[in-house]
ZAMARGU-4260 file (C-alpha; in steps of 0.2 Angstrom, whole numbers, plus 5000, padded with zeros to 4 digits):
<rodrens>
0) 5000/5000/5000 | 5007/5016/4993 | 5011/5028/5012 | 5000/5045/5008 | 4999/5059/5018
5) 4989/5062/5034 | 4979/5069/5045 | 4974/5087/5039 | 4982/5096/5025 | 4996/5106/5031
10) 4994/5117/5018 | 5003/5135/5016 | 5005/5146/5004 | 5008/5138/4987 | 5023/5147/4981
15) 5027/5136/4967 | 5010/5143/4961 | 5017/5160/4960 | 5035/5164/4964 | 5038/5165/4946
20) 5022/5174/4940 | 5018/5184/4958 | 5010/5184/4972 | 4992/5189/4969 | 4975/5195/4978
25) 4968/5176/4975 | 4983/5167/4985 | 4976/5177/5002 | 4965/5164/5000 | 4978/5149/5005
30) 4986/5159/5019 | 4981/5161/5038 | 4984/5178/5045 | 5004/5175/5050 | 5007/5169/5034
35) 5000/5185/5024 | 5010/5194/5037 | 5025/5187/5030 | 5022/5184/5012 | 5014/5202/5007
40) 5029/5208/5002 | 5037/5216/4987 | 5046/5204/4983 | 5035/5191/4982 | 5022/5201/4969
45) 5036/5208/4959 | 5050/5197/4957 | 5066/5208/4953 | 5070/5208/4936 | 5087/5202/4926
50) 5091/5221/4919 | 5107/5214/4911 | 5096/5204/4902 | 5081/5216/4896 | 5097/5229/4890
55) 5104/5214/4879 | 5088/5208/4872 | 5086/5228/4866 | 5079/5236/4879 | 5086/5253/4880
60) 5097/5257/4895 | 5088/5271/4902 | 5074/5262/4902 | 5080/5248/4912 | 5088/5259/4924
65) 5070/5269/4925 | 5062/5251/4927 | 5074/5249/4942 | 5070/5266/4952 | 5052/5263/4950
70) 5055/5247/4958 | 5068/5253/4971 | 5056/5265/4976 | 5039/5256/4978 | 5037/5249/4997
75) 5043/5232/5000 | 5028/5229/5010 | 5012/5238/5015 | 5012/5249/5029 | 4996/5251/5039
80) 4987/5268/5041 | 4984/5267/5056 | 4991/5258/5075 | 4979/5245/5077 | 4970/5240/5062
85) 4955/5227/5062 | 4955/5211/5054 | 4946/5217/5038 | 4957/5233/5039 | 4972/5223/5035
90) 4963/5212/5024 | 4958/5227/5013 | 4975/5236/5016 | 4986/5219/5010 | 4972/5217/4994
95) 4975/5237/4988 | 4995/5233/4990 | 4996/5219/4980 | 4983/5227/4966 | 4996/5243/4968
100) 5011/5233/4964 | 5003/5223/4953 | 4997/5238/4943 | 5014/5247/4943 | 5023/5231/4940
105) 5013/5229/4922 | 5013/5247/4917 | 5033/5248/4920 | 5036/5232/4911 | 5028/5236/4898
110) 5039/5251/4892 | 5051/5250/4879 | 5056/5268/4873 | 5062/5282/4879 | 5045/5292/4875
115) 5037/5280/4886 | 5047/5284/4901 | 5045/5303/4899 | 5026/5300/4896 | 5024/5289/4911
120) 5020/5302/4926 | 5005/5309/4915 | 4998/5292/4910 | 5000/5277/4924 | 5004/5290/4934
125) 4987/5300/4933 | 4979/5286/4939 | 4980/5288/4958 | 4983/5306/4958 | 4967/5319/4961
130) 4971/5336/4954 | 4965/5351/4962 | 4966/5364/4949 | 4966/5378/4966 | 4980/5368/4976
135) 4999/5366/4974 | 4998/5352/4982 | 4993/5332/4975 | 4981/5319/4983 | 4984/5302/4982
140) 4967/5290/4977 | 4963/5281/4994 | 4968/5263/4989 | 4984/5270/4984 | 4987/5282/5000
145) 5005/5277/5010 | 5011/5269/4994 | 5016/5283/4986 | 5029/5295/4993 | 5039/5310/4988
150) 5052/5297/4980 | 5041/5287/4969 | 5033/5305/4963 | 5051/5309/4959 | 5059/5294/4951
155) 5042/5294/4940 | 5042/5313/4934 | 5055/5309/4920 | 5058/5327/4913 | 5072/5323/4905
160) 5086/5311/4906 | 5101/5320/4914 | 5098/5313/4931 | 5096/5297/4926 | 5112/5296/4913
165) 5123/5303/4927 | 5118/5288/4939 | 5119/5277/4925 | 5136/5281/4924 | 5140/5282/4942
170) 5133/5264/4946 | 5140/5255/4927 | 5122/5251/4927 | 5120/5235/4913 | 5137/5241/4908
175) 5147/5226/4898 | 5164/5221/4905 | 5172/5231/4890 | 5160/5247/4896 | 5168/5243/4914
180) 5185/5245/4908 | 5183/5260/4898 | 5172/5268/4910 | 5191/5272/4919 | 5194/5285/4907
185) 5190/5299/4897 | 5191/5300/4878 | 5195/5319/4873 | 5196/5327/4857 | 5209/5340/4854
190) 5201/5352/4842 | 5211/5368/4848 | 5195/5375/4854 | 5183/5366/4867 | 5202/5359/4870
195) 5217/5369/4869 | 5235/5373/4876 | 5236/5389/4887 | 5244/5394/4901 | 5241/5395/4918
200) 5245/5409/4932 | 5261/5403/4935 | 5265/5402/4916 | 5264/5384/4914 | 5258/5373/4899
205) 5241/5369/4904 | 5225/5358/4894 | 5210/5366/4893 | 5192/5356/4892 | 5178/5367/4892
210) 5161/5356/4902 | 5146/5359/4902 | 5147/5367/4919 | 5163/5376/4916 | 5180/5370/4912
215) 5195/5356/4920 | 5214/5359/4919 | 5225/5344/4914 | 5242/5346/4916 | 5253/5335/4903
220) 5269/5326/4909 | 5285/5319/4898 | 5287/5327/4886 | 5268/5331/4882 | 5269/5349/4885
225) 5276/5350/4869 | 5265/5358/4857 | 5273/5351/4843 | 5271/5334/4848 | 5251/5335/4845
230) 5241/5335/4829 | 5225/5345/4830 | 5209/5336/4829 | 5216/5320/4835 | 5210/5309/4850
235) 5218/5307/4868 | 5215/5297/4882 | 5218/5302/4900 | 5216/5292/4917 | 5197/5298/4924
240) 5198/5307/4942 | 5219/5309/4940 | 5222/5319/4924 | 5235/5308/4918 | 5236/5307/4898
245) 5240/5288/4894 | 5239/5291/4876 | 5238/5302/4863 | 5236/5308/4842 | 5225/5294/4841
250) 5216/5295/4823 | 5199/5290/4830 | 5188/5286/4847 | 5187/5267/4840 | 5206/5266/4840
255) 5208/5276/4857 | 5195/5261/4865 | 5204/5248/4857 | 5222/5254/4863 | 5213/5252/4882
260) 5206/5238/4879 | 5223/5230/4873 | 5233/5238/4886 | 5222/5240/4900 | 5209/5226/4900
265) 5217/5211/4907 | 5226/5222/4922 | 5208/5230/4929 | 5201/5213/4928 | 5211/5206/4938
270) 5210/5219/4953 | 5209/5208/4969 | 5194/5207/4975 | 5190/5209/4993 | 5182/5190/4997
275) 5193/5184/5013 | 5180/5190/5023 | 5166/5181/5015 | 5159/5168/5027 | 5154/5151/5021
280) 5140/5138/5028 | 5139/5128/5043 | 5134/5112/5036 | 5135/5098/5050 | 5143/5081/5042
285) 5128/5069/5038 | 5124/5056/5050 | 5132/5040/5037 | 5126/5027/5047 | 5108/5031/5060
290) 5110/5022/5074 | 5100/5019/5088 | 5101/5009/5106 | 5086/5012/5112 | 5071/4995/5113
295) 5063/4992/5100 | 5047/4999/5101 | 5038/4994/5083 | 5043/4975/5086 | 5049/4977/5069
300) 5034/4983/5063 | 5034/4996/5048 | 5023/5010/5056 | 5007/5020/5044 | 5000/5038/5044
305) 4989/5032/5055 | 5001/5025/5069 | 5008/5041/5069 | 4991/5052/5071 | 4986/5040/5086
310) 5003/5037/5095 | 5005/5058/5094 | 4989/5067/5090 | 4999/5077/5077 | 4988/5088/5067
315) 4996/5082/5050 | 5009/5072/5041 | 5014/5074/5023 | 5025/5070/5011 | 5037/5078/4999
320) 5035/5072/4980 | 5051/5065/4977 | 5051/5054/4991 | 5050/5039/4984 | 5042/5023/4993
325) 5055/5016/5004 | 5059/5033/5007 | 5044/5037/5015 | 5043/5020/5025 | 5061/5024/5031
330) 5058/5041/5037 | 5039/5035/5047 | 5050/5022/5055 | 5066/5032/5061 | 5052/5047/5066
335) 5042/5035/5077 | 5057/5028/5086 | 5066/5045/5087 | 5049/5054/5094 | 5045/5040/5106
340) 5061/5042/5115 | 5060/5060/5115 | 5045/5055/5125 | 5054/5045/5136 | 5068/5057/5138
345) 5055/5067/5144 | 5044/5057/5153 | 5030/5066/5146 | 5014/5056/5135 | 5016/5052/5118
350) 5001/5062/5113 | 5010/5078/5119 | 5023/5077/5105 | 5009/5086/5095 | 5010/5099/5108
355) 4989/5099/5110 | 4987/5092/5093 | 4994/5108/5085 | 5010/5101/5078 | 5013/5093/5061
360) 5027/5083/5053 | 5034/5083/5036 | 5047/5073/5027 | 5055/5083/5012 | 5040/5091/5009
365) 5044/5107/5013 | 5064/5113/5010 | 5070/5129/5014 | 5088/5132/5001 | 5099/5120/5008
370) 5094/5118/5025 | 5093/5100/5034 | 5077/5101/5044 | 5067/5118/5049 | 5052/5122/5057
375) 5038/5134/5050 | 5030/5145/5065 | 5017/5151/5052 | 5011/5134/5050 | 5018/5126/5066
380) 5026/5111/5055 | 5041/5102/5056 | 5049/5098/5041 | 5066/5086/5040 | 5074/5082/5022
385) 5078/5061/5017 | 5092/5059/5026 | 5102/5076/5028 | 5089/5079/5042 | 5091/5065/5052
390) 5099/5072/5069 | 5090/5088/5070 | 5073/5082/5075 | 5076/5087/5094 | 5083/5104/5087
395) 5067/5108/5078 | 5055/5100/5091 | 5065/5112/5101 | 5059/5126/5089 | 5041/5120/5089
400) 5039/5120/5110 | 5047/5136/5111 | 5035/5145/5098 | 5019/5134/5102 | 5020/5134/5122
405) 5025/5153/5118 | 5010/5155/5110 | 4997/5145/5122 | 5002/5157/5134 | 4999/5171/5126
410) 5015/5179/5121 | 5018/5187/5106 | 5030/5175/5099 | 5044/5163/5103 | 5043/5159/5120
415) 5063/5164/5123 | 5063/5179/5115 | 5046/5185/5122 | 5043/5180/5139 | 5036/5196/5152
420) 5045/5198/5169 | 5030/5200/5178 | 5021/5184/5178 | 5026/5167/5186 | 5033/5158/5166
425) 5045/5173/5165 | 5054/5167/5180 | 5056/5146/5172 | 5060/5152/5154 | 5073/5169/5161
430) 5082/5157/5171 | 5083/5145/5155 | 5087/5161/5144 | 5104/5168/5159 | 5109/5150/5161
435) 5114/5147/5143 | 5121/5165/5140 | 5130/5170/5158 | 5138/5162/5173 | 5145/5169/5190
440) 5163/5165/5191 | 5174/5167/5206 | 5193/5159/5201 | 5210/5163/5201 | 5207/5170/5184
445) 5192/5183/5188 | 5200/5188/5202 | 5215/5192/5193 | 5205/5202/5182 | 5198/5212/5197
450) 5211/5214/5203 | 5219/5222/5188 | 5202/5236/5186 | 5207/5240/5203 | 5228/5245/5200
455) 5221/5253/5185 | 5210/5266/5195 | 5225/5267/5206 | 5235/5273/5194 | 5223/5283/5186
460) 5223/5294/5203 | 5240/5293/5204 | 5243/5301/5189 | 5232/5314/5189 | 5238/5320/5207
465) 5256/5317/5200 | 5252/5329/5188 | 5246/5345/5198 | 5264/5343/5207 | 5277/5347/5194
470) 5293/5339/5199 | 5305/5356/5197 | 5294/5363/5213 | 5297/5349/5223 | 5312/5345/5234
475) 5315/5329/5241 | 5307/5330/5257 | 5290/5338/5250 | 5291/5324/5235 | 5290/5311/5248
480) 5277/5320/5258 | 5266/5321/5240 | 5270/5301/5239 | 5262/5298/5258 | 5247/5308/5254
485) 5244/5298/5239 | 5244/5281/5248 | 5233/5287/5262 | 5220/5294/5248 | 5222/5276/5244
490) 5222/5270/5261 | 5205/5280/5265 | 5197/5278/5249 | 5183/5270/5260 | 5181/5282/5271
495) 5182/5295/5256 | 5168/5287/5244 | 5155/5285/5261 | 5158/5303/5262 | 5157/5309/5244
500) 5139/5317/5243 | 5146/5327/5257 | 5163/5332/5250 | 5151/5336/5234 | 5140/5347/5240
505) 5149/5355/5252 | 5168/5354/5250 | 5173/5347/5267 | 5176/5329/5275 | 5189/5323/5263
510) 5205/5327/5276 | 5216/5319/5260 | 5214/5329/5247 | 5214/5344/5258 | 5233/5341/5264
515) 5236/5339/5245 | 5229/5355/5240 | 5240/5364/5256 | 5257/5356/5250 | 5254/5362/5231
520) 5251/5380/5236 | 5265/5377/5244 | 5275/5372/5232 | 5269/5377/5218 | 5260/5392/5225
525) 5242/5387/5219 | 5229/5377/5229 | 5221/5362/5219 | 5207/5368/5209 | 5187/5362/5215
530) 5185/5353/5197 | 5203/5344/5202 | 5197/5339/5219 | 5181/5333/5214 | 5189/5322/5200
535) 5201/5316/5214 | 5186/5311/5226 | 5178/5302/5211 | 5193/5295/5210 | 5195/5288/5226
540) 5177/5282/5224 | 5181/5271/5209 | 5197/5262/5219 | 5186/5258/5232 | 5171/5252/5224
545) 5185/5240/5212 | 5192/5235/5229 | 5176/5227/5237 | 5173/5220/5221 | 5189/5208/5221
550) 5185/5192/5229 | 5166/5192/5221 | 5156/5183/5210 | 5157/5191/5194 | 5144/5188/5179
555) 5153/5184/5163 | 5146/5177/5149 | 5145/5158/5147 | 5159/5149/5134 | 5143/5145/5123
560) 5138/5162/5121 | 5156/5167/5118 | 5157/5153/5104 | 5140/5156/5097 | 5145/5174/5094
565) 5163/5169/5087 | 5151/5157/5074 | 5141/5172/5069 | 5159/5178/5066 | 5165/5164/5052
570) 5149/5157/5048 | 5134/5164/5038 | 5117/5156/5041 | 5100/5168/5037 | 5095/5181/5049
575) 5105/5194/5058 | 5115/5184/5072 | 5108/5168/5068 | 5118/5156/5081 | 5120/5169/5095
580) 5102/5171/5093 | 5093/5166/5108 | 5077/5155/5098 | 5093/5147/5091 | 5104/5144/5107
585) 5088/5136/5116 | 5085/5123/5102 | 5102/5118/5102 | 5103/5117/5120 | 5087/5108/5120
590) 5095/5096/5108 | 5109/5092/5119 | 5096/5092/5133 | 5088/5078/5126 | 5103/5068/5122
595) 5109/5067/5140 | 5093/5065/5148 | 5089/5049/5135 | 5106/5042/5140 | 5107/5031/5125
600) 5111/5033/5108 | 5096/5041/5095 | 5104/5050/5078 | 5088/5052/5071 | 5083/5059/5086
605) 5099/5070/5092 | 5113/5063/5081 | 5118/5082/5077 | 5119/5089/5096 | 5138/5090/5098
610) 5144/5094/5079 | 5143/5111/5079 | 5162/5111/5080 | 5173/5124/5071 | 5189/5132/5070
615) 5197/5150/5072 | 5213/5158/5072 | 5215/5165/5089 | 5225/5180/5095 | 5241/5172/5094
620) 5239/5166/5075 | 5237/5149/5082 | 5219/5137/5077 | 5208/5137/5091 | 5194/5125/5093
625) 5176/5133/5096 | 5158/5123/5099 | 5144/5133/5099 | 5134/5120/5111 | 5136/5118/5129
630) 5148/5110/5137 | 5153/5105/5155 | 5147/5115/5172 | 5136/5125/5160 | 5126/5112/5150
635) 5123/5104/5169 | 5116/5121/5173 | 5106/5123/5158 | 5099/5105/5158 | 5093/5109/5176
640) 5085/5125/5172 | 5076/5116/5157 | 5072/5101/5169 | 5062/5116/5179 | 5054/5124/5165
645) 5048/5104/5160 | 5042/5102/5176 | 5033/5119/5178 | 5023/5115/5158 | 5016/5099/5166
650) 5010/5109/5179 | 5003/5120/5169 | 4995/5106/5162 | 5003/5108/5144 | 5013/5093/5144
655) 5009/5079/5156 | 5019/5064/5165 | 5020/5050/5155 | 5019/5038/5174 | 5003/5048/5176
660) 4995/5047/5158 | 4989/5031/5153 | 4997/5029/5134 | 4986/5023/5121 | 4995/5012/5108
665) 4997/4996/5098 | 5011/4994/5106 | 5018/4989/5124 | 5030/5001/5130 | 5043/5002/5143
670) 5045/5018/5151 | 5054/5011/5168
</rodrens>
């Protein structure tokens, strides 16, 4: 019997449908709200053209580039008029931004000359504008109103194309490598009038260009100040932005663009091109072999759809085309087995693997780019690709308990990254959230470092008072009087920063800084300015707080958050600080979690816990080993906190104990 999908349709938005045509008003119809949150975008209604392409099948350049400012300048997504829109109001706002960008998508592919472009603001243009013959100023039709901004009013009042050639030129836009290469200089013709040989203030042989804005002086060098050596009405070519003259009595501009070409071609292709710092992929090695040590809980048996609706109430289970039989089979069986030991590990009922019914699974239905496994928030599904995904079900289940439990309890969002400090989950999920990024610390090594922060701010005193007793006023006996005072400033920095508010705001109780001020008046005949002594008493208050500070706790952050950010660093992976990211560090801890609490070998399951393993060149130019998981006293710590905030969702009654939940199976199972 061929394995189908089951349970209900995951469904989601059908992007094979229209990523190559574009998202229209229809496809709302196959998205739930987060969804059209998410897919409403630019991006997704008008794909971004190839220019290169249009330019080469004839389209003229201007054109293209005009194409691209209308499209650069249209929102990538529709903004709402007002703070909290309604249902329907977003409904209606997301249907006039995709007819909007729709509409404007058509009219401005559909240009192909250079009338067109000029004509464009008084056609398409007029069509969500209301003139008032008695105003200045525009209205924009209602449907259309936040769409349109002073930029798009701009870039789509073509008056003519100076604007848009000088930008052309700036950014080589659909320029050919050739175009590239000449675009480096400038290609003059010396006609002994727009360009001629005078002279300038200071008598020198000097090349006049007359511009259109005025005129540029070139300077020729060796030898070509020579008037005789230049033929009139013949080309030269000069280095753009330097003056420099490369070449010149060239007969034609054809022959002065094939003498750069030839000469300077091969050299300004090659430029190095600044890649070292381009960072690669993460990509865990693939499990060759999925082992698993655990009992065997099918007896052997190849497991159905169904089985894995009534063992985990999912809400769905589908499969991706090009799965092939075995395939499928495969990937039920190693699932059931992997998610039953997640059960175990635990110790929670099978049924609540669906987290209340609301999670769904897919194998290699639903692929994201390259990723191994991935789980959809919108859709609140679980997909894991044939065999690249096998190890990273814990990780993505991780994902899926985060964002739904996040989401039964009302917060906007993943759970980690969203939980409020004033009700009694912040304090289960915070203490999840410190114990992976920060730890207290009290070793030789802090206290090293403490101690160091505290000589600093000595110093720091030291040198300042040094420096209001100029060494030339001081004879030996006063020098080591200065040095006394120092040390007791030192000695009562205690005493000094209890009385700070008082020295402050009234100038006295600091007996220190006062015998100070009397030795360099007289030595150096001036007392201590007020700014100088308050800076001294601050001072004294930084060495004292440093002080009691050695000796303490400190909070530092954990070696896994340390490495996470060092991966961030080398590896690329999408979204702004991908593996630093909280959501992220809690599904990896979670995974590790898992593997320690099941005690026996799962790779389907976990396989991929501890591989995220790379390598740096630290400080010293030597390779240095970094794993952004947890290790050690830290992973301990985590797994506690995790073990609370388990314990804390079965009291909730979200997840419940599997030795107090009877489990309804096929199957015996031993969860001793």
């Amino acid at each position: 019997m061929e394995l189908q999908d089951f349970g209900e349709k995951i469904g989601g938005a059908k992007k094979d449908l229209w990523k190559e045509r574009g998202l229209s008003v229809e496809d709302l119809l196959d998205m739930n709200d987060a969804e059209k949150t998410k897919l409403v975008k630019k991006d997704n209604i008008w794909k971004k053209p190839n220019y290169q392409e249009l330019v080469e099948n004839g389209l003229p350049v201007r054109v293209a580039y005009f194409i691209k400012t209308i499209r650069d300048a249209t929102p990538t997504q529709a903004n709402f008029l007002t703070y909290h829109p309604s249902k329907e109001d977003i409904e209606e706002r997301l249907e006039n931004y995709i007819t909007f960008v729709s509409e404007i998508r058509d009219a401005v592919m559909n240009l192909s000359t250079e009338d067109d472009v000029l004509n464009f603001y008084n056609t398409v243009m007029a069509k969500y504008i209301i003139r008032n013959p008695n105003q200045y100023y525009i209205q924009i039709i209602p449907s259309a109103s936040g769409f349109i901004d002073n930029k798009f009013l701009r870039v789509s009042n073509v008056k003519n194309f100076a604007t848009i050639d000088s930008e052309i030129r700036k950014k080589q836009f659909c320029y050919t490598d050739d175009e590239k290469v000449l675009s480096n200089f400038d290609i003059l013709l010396y006609d002994n009038d727009t360009v001629k040989f005078t002279k300038d203030y200071s008598n020198r042989i000097v090349i006049e260009v007359k511009e259109h804005y005025g005129k540029r002086f070139i300077y020729p060098k060796d030898g070509l100040s020579d008037l005789s050596d230049w033929k009139e009405n013949t080309i030269f070519i000069i280095i753009r932005g330097t003056g420099n003259i490369v070449k010149g009595n060239l007969e034609s501009i054809e022959a002065a663009e094939k003498f750069i070409l030839e000469n300077y071609k091969e050299k300004l292709n090659n430029k190095p091109t600044n890649t070292g710092n381009r960072k690669g992929r993460f990509v865990p090695e693939q499990l060759k072999n999925v082992t698993r040590d655990g009992e065997d809980y099918r007896n052997n048996k190849d497991i159905t759809g169904e089985d894995m609706m009534q063992t985990f109430s999912f809400k769905g289970g589908e499969f991706g085309n090009w799965l092939n039989e075995n395939d499928r089979q495969q990937s039920l069986n190693y699932g059931y087995d992997a998610l039953l030991d997640l059960s175990k590990a635990l110790s929670i009922s099978p049924t609540d693997i669906s987290l209340g019914g609301k999670l769904s699974i897919a194998f290699g239905s639903r692929g994201i780019g390259n990723a191994l496994a991935h789980y959809e928030p919108d859709r609140e599904v679980i997909n894991l690709t044939k065999m690249k995904g096998a190890g990273s079900l814990a990780h993505e289940w991780g994902h899926a308990l985060d964002d739904i439990i996040g989401k039964q309890l009302e917060y906007s969002g993943f759970l980690t990254n969203n939980f409020r400090y004033s009700d009694s989950t912040s304090e289960t999920i915070k203490n999840v959230v410190d114990a992976m990024k920060y730890k207290t610390v009290c070793n030789e090594e802090s206290m090293k470092k403490q101690n160091e922060e505290y000589l600093k701010r000595v110093t720091r005193m030291k040198n300042l008072v040094n420096s209001l007793f100029p060494s030339e006023h001081l004879n030996e006996k006063q020098m080591e009087l200065k040095d006394i005072l120092i040390q007791n400033l030192i000695h009562n920095a205690e005493t000094a920063s209890n009385n700070l508010l008082e020295y402050f705001t009234k100038g006295t109780g600091n007996k220190d800084i006062d015998d100070l001020s009397n030795l360099r008046k007289e030595t150096v005949g001036r007392v201590i300015s007020k700014e100088d002594r308050k800076q001294i008493a601050q001072l004294q208050n930084y060495v004292c707080s440093s002080k009691k500070q050695i000796g303490k706790e400190q909070r530092v952050e954990t070696e896994f958050y340390k490495n996470s950010i060092k991966f961030d660093e080398i590896y690329s992976k999408s979204g702004h600080d991908y593996w630093s990211s909280t959501v992220e560090m809690f599904a990896r801890s979670f995974a590790c979690y898992v593997s320690d609490k099941l005690g026996y070998k799962s790779d389907y399951l976990c396989g991929h816990a501890d591989l995220a393993i790379g390598i740096i060149q630290n400080k010293d130019n030597e390779p240095e080993v970094i794993k952004a998981f947890p290790e050690g006293e830290e992973r301990k710590l985590i797994n506690e906190k995790i073990d609370k905030l388990i314990e804390f969702l079965k009291e909730k009654n979200i997840l419940h104990d599997s030795k107090t939940q009877e489990i309804e199976s096929d199957y015996d199972y031993d969860y001793a």
